[in-house]
N, C-alpha and C positions, 0 to 999 in steps of 0.2 A: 336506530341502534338501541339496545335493549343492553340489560344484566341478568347474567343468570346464577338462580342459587339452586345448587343440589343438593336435599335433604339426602341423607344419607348417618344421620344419628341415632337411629332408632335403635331397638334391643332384637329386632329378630325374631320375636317372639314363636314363630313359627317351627323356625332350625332349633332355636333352643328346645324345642320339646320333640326335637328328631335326636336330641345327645348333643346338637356342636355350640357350645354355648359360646365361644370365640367365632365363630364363622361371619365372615358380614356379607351379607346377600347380593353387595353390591361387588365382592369381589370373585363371587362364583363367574365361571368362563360359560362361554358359548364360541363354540369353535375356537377353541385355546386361548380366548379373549375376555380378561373380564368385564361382565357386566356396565361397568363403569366407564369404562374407556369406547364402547359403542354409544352409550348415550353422549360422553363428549366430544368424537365423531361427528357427530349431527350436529352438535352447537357451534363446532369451531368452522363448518361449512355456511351457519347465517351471521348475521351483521352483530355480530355478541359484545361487548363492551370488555367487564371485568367477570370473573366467575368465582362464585365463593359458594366453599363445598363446607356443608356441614356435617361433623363428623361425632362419633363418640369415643368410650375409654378406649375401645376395642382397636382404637386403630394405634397399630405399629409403624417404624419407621418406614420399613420395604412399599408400606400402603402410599405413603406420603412421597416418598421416592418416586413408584409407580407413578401417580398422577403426574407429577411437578416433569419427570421424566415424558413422559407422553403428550403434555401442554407445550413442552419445551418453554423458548420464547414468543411463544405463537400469540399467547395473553396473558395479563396478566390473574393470578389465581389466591386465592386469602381462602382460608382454615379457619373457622369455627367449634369452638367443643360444644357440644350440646354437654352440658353438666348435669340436665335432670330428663329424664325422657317422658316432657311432657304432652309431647306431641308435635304435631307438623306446622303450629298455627305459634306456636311456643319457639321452635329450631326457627324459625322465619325473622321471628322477632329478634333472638339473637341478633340475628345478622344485620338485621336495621338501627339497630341500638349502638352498634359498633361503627357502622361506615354508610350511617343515614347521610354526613356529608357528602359522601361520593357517589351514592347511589344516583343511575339515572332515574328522569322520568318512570318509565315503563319498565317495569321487572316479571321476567318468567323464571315461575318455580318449578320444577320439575323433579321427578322421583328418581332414586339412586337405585332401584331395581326394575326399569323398564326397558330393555335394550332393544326396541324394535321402535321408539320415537325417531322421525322422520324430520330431517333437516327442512324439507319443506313445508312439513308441518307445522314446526316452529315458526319458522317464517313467514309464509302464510296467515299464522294466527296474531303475529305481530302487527302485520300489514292493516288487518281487519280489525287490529284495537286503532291502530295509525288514521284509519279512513273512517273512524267513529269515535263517539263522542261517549263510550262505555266505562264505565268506575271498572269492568273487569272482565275478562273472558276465560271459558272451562272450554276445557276440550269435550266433546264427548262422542258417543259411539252406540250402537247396538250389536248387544254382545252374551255371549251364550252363560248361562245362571250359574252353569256348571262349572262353568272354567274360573268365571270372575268373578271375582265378588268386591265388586265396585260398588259406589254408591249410586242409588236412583237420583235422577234428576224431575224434578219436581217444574213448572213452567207457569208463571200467570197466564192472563190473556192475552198479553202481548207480547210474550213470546219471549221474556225474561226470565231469569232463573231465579226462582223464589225460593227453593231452599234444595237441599240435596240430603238425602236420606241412606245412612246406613243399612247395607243389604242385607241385614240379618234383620232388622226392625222394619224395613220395609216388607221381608217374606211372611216372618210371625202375624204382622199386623195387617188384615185383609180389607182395614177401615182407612188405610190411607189413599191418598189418588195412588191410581194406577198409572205407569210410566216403563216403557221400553229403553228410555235411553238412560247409559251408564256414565259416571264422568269418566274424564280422562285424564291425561298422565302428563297435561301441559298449566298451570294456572297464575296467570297473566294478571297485572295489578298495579295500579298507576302509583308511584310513591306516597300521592298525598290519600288515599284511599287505606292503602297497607299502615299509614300511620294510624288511621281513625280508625282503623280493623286491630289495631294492636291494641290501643286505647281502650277497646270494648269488647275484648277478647271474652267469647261464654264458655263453659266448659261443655264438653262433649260426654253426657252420661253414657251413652250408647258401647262409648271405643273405651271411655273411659281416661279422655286425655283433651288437650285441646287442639280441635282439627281445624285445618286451616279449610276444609269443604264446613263445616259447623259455620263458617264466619260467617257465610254468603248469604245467611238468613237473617246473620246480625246488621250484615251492611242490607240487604233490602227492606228491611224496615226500616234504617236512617235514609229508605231513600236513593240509594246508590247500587245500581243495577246491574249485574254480569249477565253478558252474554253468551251464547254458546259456538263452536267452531266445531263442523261435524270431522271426525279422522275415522282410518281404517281400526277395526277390531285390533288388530295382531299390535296394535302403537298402547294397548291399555294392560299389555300383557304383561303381569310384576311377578317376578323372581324372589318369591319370599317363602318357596321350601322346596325339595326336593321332586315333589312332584311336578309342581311350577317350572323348574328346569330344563326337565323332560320334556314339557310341555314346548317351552321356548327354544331347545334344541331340534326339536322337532319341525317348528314354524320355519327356524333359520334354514334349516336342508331345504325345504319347498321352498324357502323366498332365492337362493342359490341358484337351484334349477330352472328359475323361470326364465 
């Protein structure tokens, strides 16, 4: 059994400079459904604990109805304000500062604009923190430049994740290792780890905020090692503008017809 936290506090930055500066990415539809309610679809199908979504100013009551309304009594579910948007490694810690009591063990973060994450995938990647002795595990994928722009993942030699690399600094710069796989859109983390990753939180020059993929350099150099879980392409796919949408609309007809 696991907890899951859904970032979902960010500003959007993306839609804001499309004009919808209230829009939240997480509640754009895909087949009349928003975004949010398919990723917790998938969560309420594996062994989930508590779920605590973290959200910003932007969210209204009908947002908050929505979810609570759609959870039912199925689990139970805790609201977070992200109050400054400083990132994903920052909304996380929230949520641990708040109900570090009740937090389980093992916690999976997951993104509030990804609606093609896979209840098995989840599960799956739980199983394989379960059957290892890992400080943490990424999802990750190989996946087309064009579409994503996820971070590269970075590997020592044995096959650890030594850091993860924003894909704009990874494209400019020709001098870093070279790396095909992308992260993913699952990121798994034993309580007592996420404590000492709070504790030692670096800032991310790159995003410009603190990324909770920024951390994973900070915990392997204390030592404490993430590993990786390979998933399908189409589970990294984030809804954070209008084209993106289109994009995701698109995958969901083909995943339909199969």
């Amino acid at each position: 059994m696991y907890d899951a936290i859904i970032l979902m506090g960010g500003n959007a930055r993306r839609l804001q400079k499309s004009g919808h500066s209230l829009r939240i990415k997480s509640f754009l539809e895909i087949d009349n459904k928003a975004v949010i309610l398919h990723i917790i679809d998938s969560i309420l199908k594996t062994d989930v604990n508590n779920i605590f979504i973290v959200y910003n100013k932007n969210f209204r009551e009908h947002h908050f109805n929505l979810i609570r309304n759609y959870i039912n009594d199925k689990k139970k579910v805790y609201f977070v304000l992200q109050d400054e948007i400083l990132g994903t490694a920052y909304a996380t810690k929230l949520v641990y500062n708040l109900f570090s009591d009740i937090l389980l063990e093992k916690i999976v973060i997951l993104f509030g604009d990804t609606p093609f994450i896979n209840d098995l995938t989840i599960q799956s990647s739980v199983q394989k923190m379960t059957n290892n002795d890992y400080s943490g595990l990424l999802n990750v994928c190989e996946a087309d430049e064009s579409v994503f722009q996820c971070g590269r993942i970075i590997y020592d030699e044995n096959g650890f994740i030594k850091s993860v690399i924003e894909s704009k600094s990874y494209l400019n710069n020709p001098n870093l290792e070279r790396s095909k796989k992308h992260s993913g859109a699952v990121f798994i983390i034993k309580k007592y780890i996420l404590k000492i990753l709070i504790e030692n939180m670096k800032w991310d020059s790159d995003l410009n905020e603190y990324s909770l993929f920024r951390q994973v350099n900070v915990l392997y150099n204390f030592g404490y090692y993430f590993a990786s879980h390979e998933i399908h392409s189409n589970e990294v796919i984030g809804v954070d503008d209008d084209e993106k949408l289109e994009i995701a609309r698109k995958v969901y007809e083909k995943i339909k017809t199969k």
